[in-house]
VMD Tcl script that draws the C-alpha trace (Angstrom):
set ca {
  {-10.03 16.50 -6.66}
  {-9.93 16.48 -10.55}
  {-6.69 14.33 -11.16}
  {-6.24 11.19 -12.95}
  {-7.11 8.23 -10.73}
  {-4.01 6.20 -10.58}
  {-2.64 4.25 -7.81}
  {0.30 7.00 -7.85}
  {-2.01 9.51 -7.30}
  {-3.74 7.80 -4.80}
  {-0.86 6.41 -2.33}
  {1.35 10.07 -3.24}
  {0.33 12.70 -4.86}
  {-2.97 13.28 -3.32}
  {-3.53 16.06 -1.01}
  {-4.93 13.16 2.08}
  {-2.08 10.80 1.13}
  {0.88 13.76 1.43}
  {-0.79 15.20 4.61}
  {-0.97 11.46 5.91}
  {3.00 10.45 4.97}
  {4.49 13.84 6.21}
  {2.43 13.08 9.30}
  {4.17 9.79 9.71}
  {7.50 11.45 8.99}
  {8.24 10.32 5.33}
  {8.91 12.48 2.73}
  {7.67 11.39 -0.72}
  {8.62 13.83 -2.64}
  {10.95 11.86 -4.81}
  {9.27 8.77 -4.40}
  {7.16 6.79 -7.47}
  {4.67 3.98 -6.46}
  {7.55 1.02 -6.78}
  {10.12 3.05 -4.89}
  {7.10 3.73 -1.82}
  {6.69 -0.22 -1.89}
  {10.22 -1.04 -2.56}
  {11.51 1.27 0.44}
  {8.63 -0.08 2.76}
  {9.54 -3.84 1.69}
  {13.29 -3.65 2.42}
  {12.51 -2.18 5.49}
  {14.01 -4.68 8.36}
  {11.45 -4.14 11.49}
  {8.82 -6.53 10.36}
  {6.01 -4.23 12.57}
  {6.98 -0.85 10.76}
  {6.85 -2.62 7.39}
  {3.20 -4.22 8.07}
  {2.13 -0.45 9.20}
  {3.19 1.56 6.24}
  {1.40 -1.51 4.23}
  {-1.68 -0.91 6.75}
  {-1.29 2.45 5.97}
  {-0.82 2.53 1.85}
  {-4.30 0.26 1.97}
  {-6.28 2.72 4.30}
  {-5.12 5.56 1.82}
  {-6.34 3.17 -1.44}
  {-9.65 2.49 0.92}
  {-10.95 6.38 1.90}
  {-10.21 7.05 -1.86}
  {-12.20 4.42 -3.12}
  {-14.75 5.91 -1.16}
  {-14.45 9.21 -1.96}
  {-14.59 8.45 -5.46}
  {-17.72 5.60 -5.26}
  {-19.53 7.42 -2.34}
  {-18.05 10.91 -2.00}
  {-17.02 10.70 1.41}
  {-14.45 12.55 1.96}
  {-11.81 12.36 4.66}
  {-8.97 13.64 6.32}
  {-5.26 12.89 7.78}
  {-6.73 10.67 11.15}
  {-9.39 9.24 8.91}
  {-6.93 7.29 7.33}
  {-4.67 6.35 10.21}
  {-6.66 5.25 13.13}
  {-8.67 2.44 11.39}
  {-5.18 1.31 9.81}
  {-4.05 0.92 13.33}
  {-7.02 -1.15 13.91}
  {-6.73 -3.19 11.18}
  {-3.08 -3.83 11.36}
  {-3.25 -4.81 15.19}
  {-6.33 -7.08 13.95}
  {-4.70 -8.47 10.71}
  {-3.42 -11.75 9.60}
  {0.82 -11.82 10.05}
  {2.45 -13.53 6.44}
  {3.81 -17.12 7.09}
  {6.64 -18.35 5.84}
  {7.12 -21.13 3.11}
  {8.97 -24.21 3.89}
  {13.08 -24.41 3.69}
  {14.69 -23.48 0.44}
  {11.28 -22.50 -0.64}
  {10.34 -19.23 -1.76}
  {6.63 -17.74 -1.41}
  {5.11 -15.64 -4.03}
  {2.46 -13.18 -2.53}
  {0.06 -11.28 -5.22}
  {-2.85 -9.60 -5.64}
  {-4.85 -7.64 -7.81}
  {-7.99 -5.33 -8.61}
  {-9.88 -5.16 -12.22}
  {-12.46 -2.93 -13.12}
  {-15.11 -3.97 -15.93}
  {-16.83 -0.59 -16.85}
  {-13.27 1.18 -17.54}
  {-11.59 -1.89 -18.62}
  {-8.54 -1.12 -16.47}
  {-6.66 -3.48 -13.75}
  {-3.61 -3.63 -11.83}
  {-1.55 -5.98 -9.73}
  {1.07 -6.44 -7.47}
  {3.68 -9.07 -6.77}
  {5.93 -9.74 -3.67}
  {8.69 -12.52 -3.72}
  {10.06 -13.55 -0.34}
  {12.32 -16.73 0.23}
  {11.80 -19.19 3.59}
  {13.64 -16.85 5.94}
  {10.81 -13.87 4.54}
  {13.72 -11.46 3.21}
  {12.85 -9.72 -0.19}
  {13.94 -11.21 -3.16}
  {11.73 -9.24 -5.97}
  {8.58 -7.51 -6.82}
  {6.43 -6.23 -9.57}
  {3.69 -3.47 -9.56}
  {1.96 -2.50 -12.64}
  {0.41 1.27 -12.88}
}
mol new
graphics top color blue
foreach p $ca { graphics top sphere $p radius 0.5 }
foreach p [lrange $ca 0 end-1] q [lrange $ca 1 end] { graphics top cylinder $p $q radius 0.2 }
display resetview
């Protein structure tokens, strides 16, 4: 589409990811990439939390290919394999008592020299405690 490729751009402000959160009833108008995974990570039903997750990756994935492959995509595109893969995907265990558990992951890419990461703190009973995205 012409915009900068950032992972705001890619979870919001792209025309697939708006058509794909109004779909689902959010509105992200206000929203900047650590509010989206702040609001989805103090969210209390465990399932709904997992889904927008699901959801935020698909959205990441079809633009990956778009960009890499030019495929492009639309609203259902994105959704149904999320529901796959979230019905199919590994649940988060919980550390040991009094421990806390400190989830992260991250992406790096050579030719532009750019990267990014995420962080997710949760203690033994898996409530939030903290989190850090870069962009």
């Amino acid at each position: 589409c012409g915009s900068i490729e950032s992972i705001y751009h890619v979870l919001l402000r792209c025309s697939i990811a708006t058509e794909v959160w109004e779909g689902l009833g959010l509105v992200i108008d206000s929203l900047t990439t650590v509010s989206l995974f702040i609001l989805i990570l103090a969210m209390t039903d465990v399932a709904a939390r997992g889904w927008l997750l699901t959801v935020a990756w698909s959205l990441w994935l079809h633009r990956k290919l778009y960009v890499w492959k030019g495929t492009v995509t639309w609203q259902l595109a994105v959704i149904s394999p999320a529901e796959a893969d979230y019905s199919n995907s590994v649940c988060w265990t919980r550390p040991e008592r009094e421990w806390i558990k400190c989830n992260i992951d991250a992406t790096m890419n050579k030719v532009q020299g750019a990267s990014s990461f995420a962080v997710v703190i949760r203690d033994h009973t898996g409530a939030f405690i903290g989190q850090a995205v870069s962009d």
